[in-house]
C-alpha positions as CSV (number, residue, x, y, z in Angstrom):
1,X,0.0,0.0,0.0
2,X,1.4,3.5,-0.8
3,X,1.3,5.9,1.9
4,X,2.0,9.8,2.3
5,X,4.4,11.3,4.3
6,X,3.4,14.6,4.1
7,X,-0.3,13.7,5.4
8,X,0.5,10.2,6.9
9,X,-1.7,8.8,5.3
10,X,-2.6,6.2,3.1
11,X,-2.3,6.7,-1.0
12,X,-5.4,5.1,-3.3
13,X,-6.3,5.8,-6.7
14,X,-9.5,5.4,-8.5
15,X,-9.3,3.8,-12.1
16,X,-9.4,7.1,-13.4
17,X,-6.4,8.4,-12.0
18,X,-4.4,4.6,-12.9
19,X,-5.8,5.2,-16.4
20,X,-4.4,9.0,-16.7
21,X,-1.2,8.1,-15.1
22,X,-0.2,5.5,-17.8
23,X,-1.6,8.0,-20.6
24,X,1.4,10.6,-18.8
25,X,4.2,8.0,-18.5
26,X,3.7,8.3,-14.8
27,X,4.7,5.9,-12.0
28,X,3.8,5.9,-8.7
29,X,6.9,7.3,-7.1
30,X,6.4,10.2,-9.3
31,X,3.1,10.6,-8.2
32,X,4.2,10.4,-4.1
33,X,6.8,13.0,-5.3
34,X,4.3,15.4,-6.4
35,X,2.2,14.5,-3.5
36,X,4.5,14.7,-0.8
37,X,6.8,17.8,-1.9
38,X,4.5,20.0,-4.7
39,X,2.3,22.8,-3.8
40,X,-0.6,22.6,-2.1
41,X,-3.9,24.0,-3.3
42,X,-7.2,23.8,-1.9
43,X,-10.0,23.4,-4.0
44,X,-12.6,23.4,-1.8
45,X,-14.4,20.7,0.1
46,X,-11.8,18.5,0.8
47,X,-10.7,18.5,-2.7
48,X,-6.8,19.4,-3.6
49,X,-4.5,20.3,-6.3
50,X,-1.1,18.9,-5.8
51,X,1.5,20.1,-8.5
52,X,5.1,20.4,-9.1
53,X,7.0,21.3,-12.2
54,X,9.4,18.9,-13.5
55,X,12.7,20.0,-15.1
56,X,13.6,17.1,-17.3
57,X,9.4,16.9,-18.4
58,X,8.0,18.9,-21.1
59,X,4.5,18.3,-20.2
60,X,4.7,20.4,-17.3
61,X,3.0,21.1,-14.3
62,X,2.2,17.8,-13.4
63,X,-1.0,18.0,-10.8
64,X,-3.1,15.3,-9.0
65,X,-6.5,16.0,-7.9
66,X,-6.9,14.3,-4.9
67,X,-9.4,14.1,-1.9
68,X,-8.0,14.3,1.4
69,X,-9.8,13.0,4.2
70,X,-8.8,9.8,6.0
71,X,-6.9,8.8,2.9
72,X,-5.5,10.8,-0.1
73,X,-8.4,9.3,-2.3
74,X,-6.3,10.5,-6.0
75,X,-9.1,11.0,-8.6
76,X,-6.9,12.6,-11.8
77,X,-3.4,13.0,-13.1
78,X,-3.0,16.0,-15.3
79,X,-0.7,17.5,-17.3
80,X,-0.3,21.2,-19.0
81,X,-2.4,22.0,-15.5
82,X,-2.3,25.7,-14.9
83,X,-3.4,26.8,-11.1
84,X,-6.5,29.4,-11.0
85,X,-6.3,32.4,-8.5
């Protein structure tokens, strides 16, 4: 089981976000990365952005939508992800 250490918490995706992640050549200790080290952005109701630009990626910023509650539930991976104010 993956597990956060910036939340201590445990890591699960939905399909969704398994399906997106091979479509970005993503793996799993990218995605902690981004998780545990990128920027934090609240998106209301329990619902994140977590992104972090990549040097050696031209698809950047890399962001997972996640749900944080008693688990970091990650529903997306995107790419080309641009923050709102």
């Amino acid at each position: 089981m993956m597990h956060s250490a910036r939340f201590g918490l445990p890591v699960v995706l939905t399909e969704h976000a398994r399906l997106r992640m091979a479509e970005r050549n993503m793996d799993t200790a990218l995605m902690l990365k981004i998780i545990d080290t990128g920027t934090l952005k609240d998106a209301g109701n329990g619902h994140y952005w977590l992104y972090k630009h990549l040097p050696d990626r031209a698809d950047n910023l890399l962001c997972v939508a996640a749900v944080i509650d008693n688990a970091v539930v990650v529903k997306t991976i995107m790419h080309h992800w641009e923050p709102r104010s």
